[in-house]
N, C-alpha and C positions, 0 to 999 in steps of 0.2 A: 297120217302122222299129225299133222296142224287137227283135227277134230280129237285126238288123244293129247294134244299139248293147250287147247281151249277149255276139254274135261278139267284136267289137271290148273290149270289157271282158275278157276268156277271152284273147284273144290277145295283151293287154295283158299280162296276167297272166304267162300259160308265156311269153312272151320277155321278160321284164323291162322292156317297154316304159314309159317316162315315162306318169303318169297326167295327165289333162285331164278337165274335165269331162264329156266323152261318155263317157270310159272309167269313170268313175265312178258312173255311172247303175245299174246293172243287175251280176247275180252271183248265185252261188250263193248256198242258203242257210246261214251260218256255221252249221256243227257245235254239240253243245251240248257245258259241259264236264262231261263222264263219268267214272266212273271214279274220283275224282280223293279221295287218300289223304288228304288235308289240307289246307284255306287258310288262309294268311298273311295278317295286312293286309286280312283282310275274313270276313264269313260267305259262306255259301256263294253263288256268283252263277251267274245263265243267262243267255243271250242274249233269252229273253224279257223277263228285268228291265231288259234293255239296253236293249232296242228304244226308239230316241227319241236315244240316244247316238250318239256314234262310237266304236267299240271299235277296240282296235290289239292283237292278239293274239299277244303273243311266245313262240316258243318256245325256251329254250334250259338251257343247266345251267351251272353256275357253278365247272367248271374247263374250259371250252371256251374259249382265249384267244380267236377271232373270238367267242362272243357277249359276252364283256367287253369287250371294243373297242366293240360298240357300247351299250352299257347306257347309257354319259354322253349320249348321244344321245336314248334312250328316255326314261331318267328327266328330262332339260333339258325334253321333248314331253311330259310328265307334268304336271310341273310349269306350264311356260308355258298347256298348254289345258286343264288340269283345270277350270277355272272355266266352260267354254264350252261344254262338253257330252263332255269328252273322258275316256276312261276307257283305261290301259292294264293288260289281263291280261295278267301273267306266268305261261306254263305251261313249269315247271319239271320238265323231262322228263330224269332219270339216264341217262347211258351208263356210267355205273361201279359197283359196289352201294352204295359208301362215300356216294356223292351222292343215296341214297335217307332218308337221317335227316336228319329238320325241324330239328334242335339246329345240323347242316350247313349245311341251306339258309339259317336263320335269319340263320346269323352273316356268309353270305356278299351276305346281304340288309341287314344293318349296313354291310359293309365297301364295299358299292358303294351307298350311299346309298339304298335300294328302297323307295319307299312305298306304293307301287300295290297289289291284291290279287297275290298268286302263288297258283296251283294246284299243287301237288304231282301228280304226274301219272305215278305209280312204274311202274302198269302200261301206261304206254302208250294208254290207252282215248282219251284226246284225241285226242292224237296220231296215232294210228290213223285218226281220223272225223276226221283235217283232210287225211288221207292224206299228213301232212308227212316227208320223207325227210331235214332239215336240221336242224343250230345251225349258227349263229343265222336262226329265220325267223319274219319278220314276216306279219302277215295282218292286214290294215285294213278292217273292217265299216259297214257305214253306218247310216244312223239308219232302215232297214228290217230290216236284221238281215240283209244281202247281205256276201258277201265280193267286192270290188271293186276289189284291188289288194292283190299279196303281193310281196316281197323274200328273196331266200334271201342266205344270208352279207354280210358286211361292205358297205358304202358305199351310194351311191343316197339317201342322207341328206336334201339337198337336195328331190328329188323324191318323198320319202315325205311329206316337209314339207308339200311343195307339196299332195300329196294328203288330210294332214288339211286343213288352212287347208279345200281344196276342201269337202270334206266338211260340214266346220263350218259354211261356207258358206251350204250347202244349206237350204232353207225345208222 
């Protein structure tokens, strides 16, 4: 049963399928973050400090118009479940050199309202160990420290929703 509820979790996953509780059960285990030049908004965090949370792991960089599009979104999910065990990492991965300086990232962490940790993440090492190929891509962790529902570019809002609330949920 748990190896047909991990299929189903996996297959959720690579077709962007709507999350439900069974797809939320079971996943990999989320990557730790690596690598990572500098944190905003927090000391340095792992996925073992998490464990007990629900993590929402964004990756994106901040002249990407699709991960701007969704920030009001992440930061509104921030805000509203922070209190309830919810925590979002920002990993702040450069596609340009100019978006490798923290003075950069900072200001663009003012200008879209960001309060959450951000990782700096210049070489890539996260990124790499999430084997993520996207901005903007979401990855939603459980209170195991499982990746168990991910979103690449824009919308699905609704249903990410749906899959923290689930999450949060959870005993």
């Amino acid at each position: 049963m748990k190896q047909s509820i991990a299929i189903l979790a996996s297959t959720a996953m690579l077709f962007g399928l709507a999350a439900s509780a069974d797809t939320l059960v079971s996943g990999p285990p989320a990557p730790d973050f690596s690598g990572i030049d500098n944190w905003i908004n927090s000391t340095p965090l792992s996925m073992a400090r998490l464990k007990g949370k629900v993590v929402l792991v964004d990756f994106w960089t901040y002249t990407c118009f699709n991960c701007t599009n969704t920030l009001p979104y992440v930061t509104a999910w921030y805000e509203k479940y922070k209190s309830k065990g919810f925590l979002v990492v920002g990993v702040h991965t450069p596609e340009f050199a100019f978006e490798r300086s923290t003075e950069n990232v900072t200001n663009a962490m003012m200008k879209f309202n960001i309060h959450y940790p951000v990782a700096q993440d210049n070489r890539y090492v996260t990124w790499n160990a999430y084997h993520n190929q996207y901005w903007p891509a979401v990855y939603l962790v459980n209170k195991k420290g499982n990746i168990v529902y991910s979103h690449f570019g824009e919308g699905d809002y609704q249903e990410t929703e749906a899959a923290i609330r689930t999450l949060l949920s959870d005993e």
